[in-house]
C-alpha positions as CSV (number, residue, x, y, z in Angstrom):
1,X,28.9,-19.6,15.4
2,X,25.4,-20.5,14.7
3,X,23.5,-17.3,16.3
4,X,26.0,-15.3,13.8
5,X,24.4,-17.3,11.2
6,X,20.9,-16.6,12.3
7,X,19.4,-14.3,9.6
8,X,21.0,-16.9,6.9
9,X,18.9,-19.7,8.1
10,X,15.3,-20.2,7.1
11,X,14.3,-19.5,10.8
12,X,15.8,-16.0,10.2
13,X,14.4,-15.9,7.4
14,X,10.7,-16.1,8.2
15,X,11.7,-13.6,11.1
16,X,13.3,-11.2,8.5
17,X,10.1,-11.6,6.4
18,X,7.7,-10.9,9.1
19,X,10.0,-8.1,10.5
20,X,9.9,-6.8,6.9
21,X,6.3,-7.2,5.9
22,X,4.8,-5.6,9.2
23,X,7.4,-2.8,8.3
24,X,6.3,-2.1,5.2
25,X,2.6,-1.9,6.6
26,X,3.9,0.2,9.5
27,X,5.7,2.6,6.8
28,X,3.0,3.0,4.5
29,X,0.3,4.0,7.0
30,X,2.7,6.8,8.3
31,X,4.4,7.9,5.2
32,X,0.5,7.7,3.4
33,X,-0.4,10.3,6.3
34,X,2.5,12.7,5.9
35,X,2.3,12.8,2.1
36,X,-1.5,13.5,2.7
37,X,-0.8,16.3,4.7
38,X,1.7,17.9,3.2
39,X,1.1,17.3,-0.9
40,X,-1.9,19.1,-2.6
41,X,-4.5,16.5,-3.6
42,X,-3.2,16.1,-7.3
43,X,0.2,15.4,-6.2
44,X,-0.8,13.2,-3.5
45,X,-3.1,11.2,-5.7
46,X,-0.5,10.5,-8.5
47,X,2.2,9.5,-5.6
48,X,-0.8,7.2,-4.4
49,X,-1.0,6.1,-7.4
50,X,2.4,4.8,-8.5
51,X,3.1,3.4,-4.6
52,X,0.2,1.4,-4.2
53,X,1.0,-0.9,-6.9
54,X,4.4,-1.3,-5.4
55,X,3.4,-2.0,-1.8
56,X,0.7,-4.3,-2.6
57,X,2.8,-6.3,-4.5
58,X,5.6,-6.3,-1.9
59,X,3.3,-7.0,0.4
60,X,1.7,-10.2,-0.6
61,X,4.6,-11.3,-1.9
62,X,6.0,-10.9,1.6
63,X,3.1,-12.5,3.5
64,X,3.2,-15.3,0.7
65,X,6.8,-16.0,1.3
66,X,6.1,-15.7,5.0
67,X,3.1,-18.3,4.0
68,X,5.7,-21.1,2.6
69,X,8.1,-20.6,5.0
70,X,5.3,-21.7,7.6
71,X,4.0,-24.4,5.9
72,X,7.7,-25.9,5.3
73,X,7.8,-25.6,8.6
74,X,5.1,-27.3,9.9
75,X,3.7,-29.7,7.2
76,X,1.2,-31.0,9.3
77,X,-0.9,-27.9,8.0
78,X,-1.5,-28.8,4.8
79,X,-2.5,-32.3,5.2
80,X,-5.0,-30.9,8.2
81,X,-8.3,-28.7,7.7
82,X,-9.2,-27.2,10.9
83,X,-6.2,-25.2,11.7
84,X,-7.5,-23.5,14.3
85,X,-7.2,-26.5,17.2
86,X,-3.3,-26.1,16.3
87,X,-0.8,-23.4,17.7
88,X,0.9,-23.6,15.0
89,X,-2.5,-23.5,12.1
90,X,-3.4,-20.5,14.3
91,X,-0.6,-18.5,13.3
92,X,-1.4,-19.9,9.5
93,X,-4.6,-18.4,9.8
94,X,-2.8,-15.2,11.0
95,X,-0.7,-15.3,8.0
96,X,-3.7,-16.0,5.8
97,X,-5.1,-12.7,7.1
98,X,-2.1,-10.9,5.7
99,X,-1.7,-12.4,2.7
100,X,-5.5,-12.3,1.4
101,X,-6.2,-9.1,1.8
102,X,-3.2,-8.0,0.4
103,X,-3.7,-10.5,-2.4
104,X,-7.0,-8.7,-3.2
105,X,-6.0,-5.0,-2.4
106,X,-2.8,-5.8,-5.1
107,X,-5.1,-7.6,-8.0
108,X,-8.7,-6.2,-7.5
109,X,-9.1,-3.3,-5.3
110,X,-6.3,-1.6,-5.9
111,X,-6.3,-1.2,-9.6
112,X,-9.8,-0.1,-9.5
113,X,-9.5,2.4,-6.9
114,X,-6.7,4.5,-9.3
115,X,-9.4,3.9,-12.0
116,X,-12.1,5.8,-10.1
117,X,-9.1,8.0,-8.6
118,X,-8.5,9.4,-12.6
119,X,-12.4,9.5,-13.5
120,X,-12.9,11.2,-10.4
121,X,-10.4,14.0,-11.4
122,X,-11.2,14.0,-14.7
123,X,-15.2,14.7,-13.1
124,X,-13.5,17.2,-11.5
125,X,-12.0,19.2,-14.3
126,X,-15.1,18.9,-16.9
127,X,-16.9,20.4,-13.5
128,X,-14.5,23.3,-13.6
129,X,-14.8,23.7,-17.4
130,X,-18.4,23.8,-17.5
131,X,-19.3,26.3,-14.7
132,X,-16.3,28.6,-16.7
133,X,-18.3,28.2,-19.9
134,X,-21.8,28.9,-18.7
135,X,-20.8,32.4,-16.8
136,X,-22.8,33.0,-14.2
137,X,-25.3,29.7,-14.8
138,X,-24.7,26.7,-12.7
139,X,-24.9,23.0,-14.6
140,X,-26.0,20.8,-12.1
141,X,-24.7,17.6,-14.2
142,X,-20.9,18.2,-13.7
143,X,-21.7,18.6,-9.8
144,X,-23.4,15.4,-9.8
145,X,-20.9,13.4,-12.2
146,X,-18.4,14.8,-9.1
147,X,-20.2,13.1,-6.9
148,X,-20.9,10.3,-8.0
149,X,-17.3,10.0,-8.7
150,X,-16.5,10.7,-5.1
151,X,-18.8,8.4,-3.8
152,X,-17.7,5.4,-6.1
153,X,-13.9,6.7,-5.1
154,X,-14.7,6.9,-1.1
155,X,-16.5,3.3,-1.3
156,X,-13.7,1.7,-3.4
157,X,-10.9,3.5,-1.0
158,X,-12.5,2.6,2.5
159,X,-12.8,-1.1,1.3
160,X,-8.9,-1.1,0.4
161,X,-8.1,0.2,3.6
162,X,-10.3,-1.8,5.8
163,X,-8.2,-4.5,3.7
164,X,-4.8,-3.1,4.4
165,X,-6.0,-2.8,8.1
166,X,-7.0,-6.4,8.6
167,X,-3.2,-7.8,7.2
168,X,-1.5,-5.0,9.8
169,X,-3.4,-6.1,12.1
170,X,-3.4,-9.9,11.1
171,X,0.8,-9.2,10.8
172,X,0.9,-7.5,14.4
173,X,-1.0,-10.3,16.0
174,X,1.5,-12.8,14.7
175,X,4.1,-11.4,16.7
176,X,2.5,-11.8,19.6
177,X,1.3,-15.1,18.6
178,X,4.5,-16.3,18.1
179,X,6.3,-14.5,21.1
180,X,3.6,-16.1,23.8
Protein backbone atom coordinates (compact mmCIF):
# COMPACT_ATOMS: atom_id res chain seq x y z
CA UNK A 1 0.00 0.00 0.00
CA UNK A 2 2.77 2.46 0.43
CA UNK A 3 4.45 2.20 -3.27
CA UNK A 4 0.60 3.15 -4.40
CA UNK A 5 1.08 6.13 -2.30
CA UNK A 6 4.47 7.06 -3.79
CA UNK A 7 3.78 10.25 -5.81
CA UNK A 8 1.71 11.60 -2.58
CA UNK A 9 4.74 11.46 -0.39
CA UNK A 10 7.32 14.21 -0.38
CA UNK A 11 9.82 11.61 -1.88
CA UNK A 12 7.49 11.49 -4.88
CA UNK A 13 7.21 14.68 -4.76
CA UNK A 14 10.72 15.93 -5.36
CA UNK A 15 10.74 13.05 -8.03
CA UNK A 16 7.60 14.51 -9.66
CA UNK A 17 9.27 17.94 -9.46
CA UNK A 18 12.49 16.95 -11.01
CA UNK A 19 10.63 14.73 -13.62
CA UNK A 20 8.51 17.92 -14.29
CA UNK A 21 11.22 20.63 -14.36
CA UNK A 22 13.66 18.73 -16.71
CA UNK A 23 10.43 18.22 -18.79
CA UNK A 24 9.56 21.50 -19.19
CA UNK A 25 13.37 22.29 -20.31
CA UNK A 26 13.21 19.19 -22.60
CA UNK A 27 9.85 20.70 -24.14
CA UNK A 28 10.86 24.09 -24.56
CA UNK A 29 14.09 23.47 -26.44
CA UNK A 30 12.11 21.20 -28.99
CA UNK A 31 8.83 23.00 -29.18
CA UNK A 32 11.22 26.56 -29.37
CA UNK A 33 12.79 24.72 -32.60
CA UNK A 34 9.65 23.68 -34.33
CA UNK A 35 7.89 27.03 -33.86
CA UNK A 36 11.17 28.53 -35.28
CA UNK A 37 10.95 26.55 -38.19
CA UNK A 38 7.69 26.65 -39.01
CA UNK A 39 6.33 30.39 -37.93
CA UNK A 40 7.54 33.55 -39.86
CA UNK A 41 9.83 35.67 -37.69
CA UNK A 42 7.02 38.02 -36.44
CA UNK A 43 4.84 35.27 -35.30
CA UNK A 44 7.62 33.40 -33.84
CA UNK A 45 8.84 36.42 -31.91
CA UNK A 46 5.46 37.31 -30.31
CA UNK A 47 4.90 33.40 -29.36
CA UNK A 48 8.54 33.87 -27.89
CA UNK A 49 7.40 36.46 -26.34
CA UNK A 50 4.36 35.58 -24.32
CA UNK A 51 6.06 31.78 -23.46
CA UNK A 52 9.14 32.90 -22.12
CA UNK A 53 7.69 34.66 -19.22
CA UNK A 54 5.68 31.57 -18.57
CA UNK A 55 8.53 29.00 -18.63
CA UNK A 56 10.87 30.99 -16.72
CA UNK A 57 8.64 31.37 -14.13
CA UNK A 58 7.63 27.67 -14.01
CA UNK A 59 10.83 26.89 -14.10
CA UNK A 60 12.41 28.44 -11.16
CA UNK A 61 9.63 27.94 -9.37
CA UNK A 62 10.17 24.26 -10.07
CA UNK A 63 13.84 24.06 -9.33
CA UNK A 64 12.97 26.28 -6.15
CA UNK A 65 10.46 23.87 -4.99
CA UNK A 66 12.88 21.11 -5.97
CA UNK A 67 15.49 23.38 -3.84
CA UNK A 68 13.22 23.04 -0.37
CA UNK A 69 12.40 19.75 -0.87
CA UNK A 70 16.23 19.02 -0.69
CA UNK A 71 17.06 20.96 1.92
CA UNK A 72 14.11 19.50 4.18
CA UNK A 73 15.61 16.64 3.29
CA UNK A 74 18.86 16.81 4.28
CA UNK A 75 19.28 19.77 6.81
CA UNK A 76 22.73 19.20 7.29
CA UNK A 77 23.10 21.62 4.15
CA UNK A 78 22.11 24.58 5.44
CA UNK A 79 24.03 24.59 8.60
CA UNK A 80 27.24 23.44 6.34
CA UNK A 81 29.25 25.71 3.68
CA UNK A 82 31.28 23.49 1.58
CA UNK A 83 28.73 21.42 -0.02
CA UNK A 84 30.67 19.95 -2.30
CA UNK A 85 32.57 17.19 0.20
CA UNK A 86 28.85 15.93 0.63
CA UNK A 87 26.83 13.58 -1.78
CA UNK A 88 24.12 14.94 -0.87
CA UNK A 89 25.46 19.19 -1.13
CA UNK A 90 26.61 17.96 -4.53
CA UNK A 91 23.24 17.42 -5.75
CA UNK A 92 22.31 21.03 -3.98
CA UNK A 93 24.79 22.53 -6.03
CA UNK A 94 23.13 20.71 -9.01
CA UNK A 95 19.96 22.14 -8.05
CA UNK A 96 21.45 25.57 -7.57
CA UNK A 97 22.51 25.39 -11.22
CA UNK A 98 18.88 25.04 -12.19
CA UNK A 99 17.45 27.33 -10.20
CA UNK A 100 19.88 30.40 -10.66
CA UNK A 101 19.96 30.58 -14.03
CA UNK A 102 16.45 30.30 -14.33
CA UNK A 103 16.09 32.82 -11.49
CA UNK A 104 18.03 35.35 -13.70
CA UNK A 105 16.75 34.26 -17.23
CA UNK A 106 12.88 34.81 -15.45
CA UNK A 107 13.77 38.48 -13.64
CA UNK A 108 16.68 40.01 -15.73
CA UNK A 109 17.43 38.48 -18.90
CA UNK A 110 14.42 37.54 -20.05
CA UNK A 111 12.40 40.73 -19.77
CA UNK A 112 15.10 42.55 -21.51
CA UNK A 113 15.59 40.33 -24.33
CA UNK A 114 11.61 40.93 -25.40
CA UNK A 115 12.61 44.64 -24.92
CA UNK A 116 15.39 44.52 -27.51
CA UNK A 117 13.11 41.87 -29.41
CA UNK A 118 10.34 45.00 -29.93
CA UNK A 119 13.06 47.75 -30.54
CA UNK A 120 14.64 45.51 -32.85
CA UNK A 121 11.37 45.14 -35.00
CA UNK A 122 10.40 48.44 -34.57
CA UNK A 123 14.41 49.17 -36.16
CA UNK A 124 13.17 47.09 -38.62
CA UNK A 125 10.04 48.81 -39.80
CA UNK A 126 11.40 52.58 -39.56
CA UNK A 127 14.25 50.74 -41.99
CA UNK A 128 11.53 49.74 -44.36
CA UNK A 129 9.73 53.08 -44.17
CA UNK A 130 12.72 55.12 -44.82
CA UNK A 131 14.25 53.37 -47.86
CA UNK A 132 10.25 53.60 -49.28
CA UNK A 133 10.31 57.32 -48.71
CA UNK A 134 13.72 58.22 -50.18
CA UNK A 135 13.03 56.25 -53.76
CA UNK A 136 15.86 55.13 -55.08
CA UNK A 137 18.46 56.73 -52.21
CA UNK A 138 19.64 54.50 -49.57
CA UNK A 139 19.74 56.03 -45.67
CA UNK A 140 22.45 54.34 -44.15
CA UNK A 141 21.04 55.26 -40.49
CA UNK A 142 18.03 52.87 -40.46
CA UNK A 143 20.56 50.05 -41.68
CA UNK A 144 22.71 50.81 -38.87
CA UNK A 145 19.87 51.39 -36.04
CA UNK A 146 19.01 47.49 -37.52
CA UNK A 147 22.01 46.46 -36.57
CA UNK A 148 22.72 47.64 -33.78
CA UNK A 149 19.43 46.31 -32.74
CA UNK A 150 20.38 42.91 -33.90
CA UNK A 151 23.48 42.89 -32.21
CA UNK A 152 22.16 44.12 -28.75
CA UNK A 153 19.17 41.32 -29.49
CA UNK A 154 21.82 38.39 -30.48
CA UNK A 155 24.05 39.24 -27.27
CA UNK A 156 21.02 39.50 -24.89
CA UNK A 157 19.47 36.08 -26.53
CA UNK A 158 22.75 33.92 -26.60
CA UNK A 159 23.32 34.86 -22.79
CA UNK A 160 19.57 33.62 -21.95
CA UNK A 161 20.26 30.55 -23.63
CA UNK A 162 23.65 29.69 -22.46
CA UNK A 163 21.46 30.29 -19.07
CA UNK A 164 18.73 27.96 -20.05
CA UNK A 165 21.52 25.49 -21.16
CA UNK A 166 23.37 25.40 -17.91
CA UNK A 167 19.89 24.51 -15.69
CA UNK A 168 19.12 21.58 -18.51
CA UNK A 169 22.10 20.52 -18.12
CA UNK A 170 22.49 21.24 -14.32
CA UNK A 171 18.68 19.24 -14.14
CA UNK A 172 20.05 16.24 -16.38
CA UNK A 173 23.10 15.76 -14.26
CA UNK A 174 20.94 15.42 -11.18
CA UNK A 175 19.39 12.45 -12.41
CA UNK A 176 22.31 10.80 -12.87
CA UNK A 177 23.56 12.13 -9.64
CA UNK A 178 20.96 10.74 -7.84
CA UNK A 179 20.51 7.38 -9.75
CA UNK A 180 24.44 6.45 -9.16
Amino acid sequence: MTNALAPFTLKGFYLLTWGTALGTNAWHLVSSHKAYTTLDRESFSHLQASMHPAYFGTSTLLSGALLATHLYFHPVLLRRAAWWGLEEGVQGLLILGAFVPQLINWVAVGPRAIRLLYERHRAERSGKVAVSENVGVADPQPAQDVAAANSAFSTIHGVSSTLNLVSGLSLAALGLAVSM
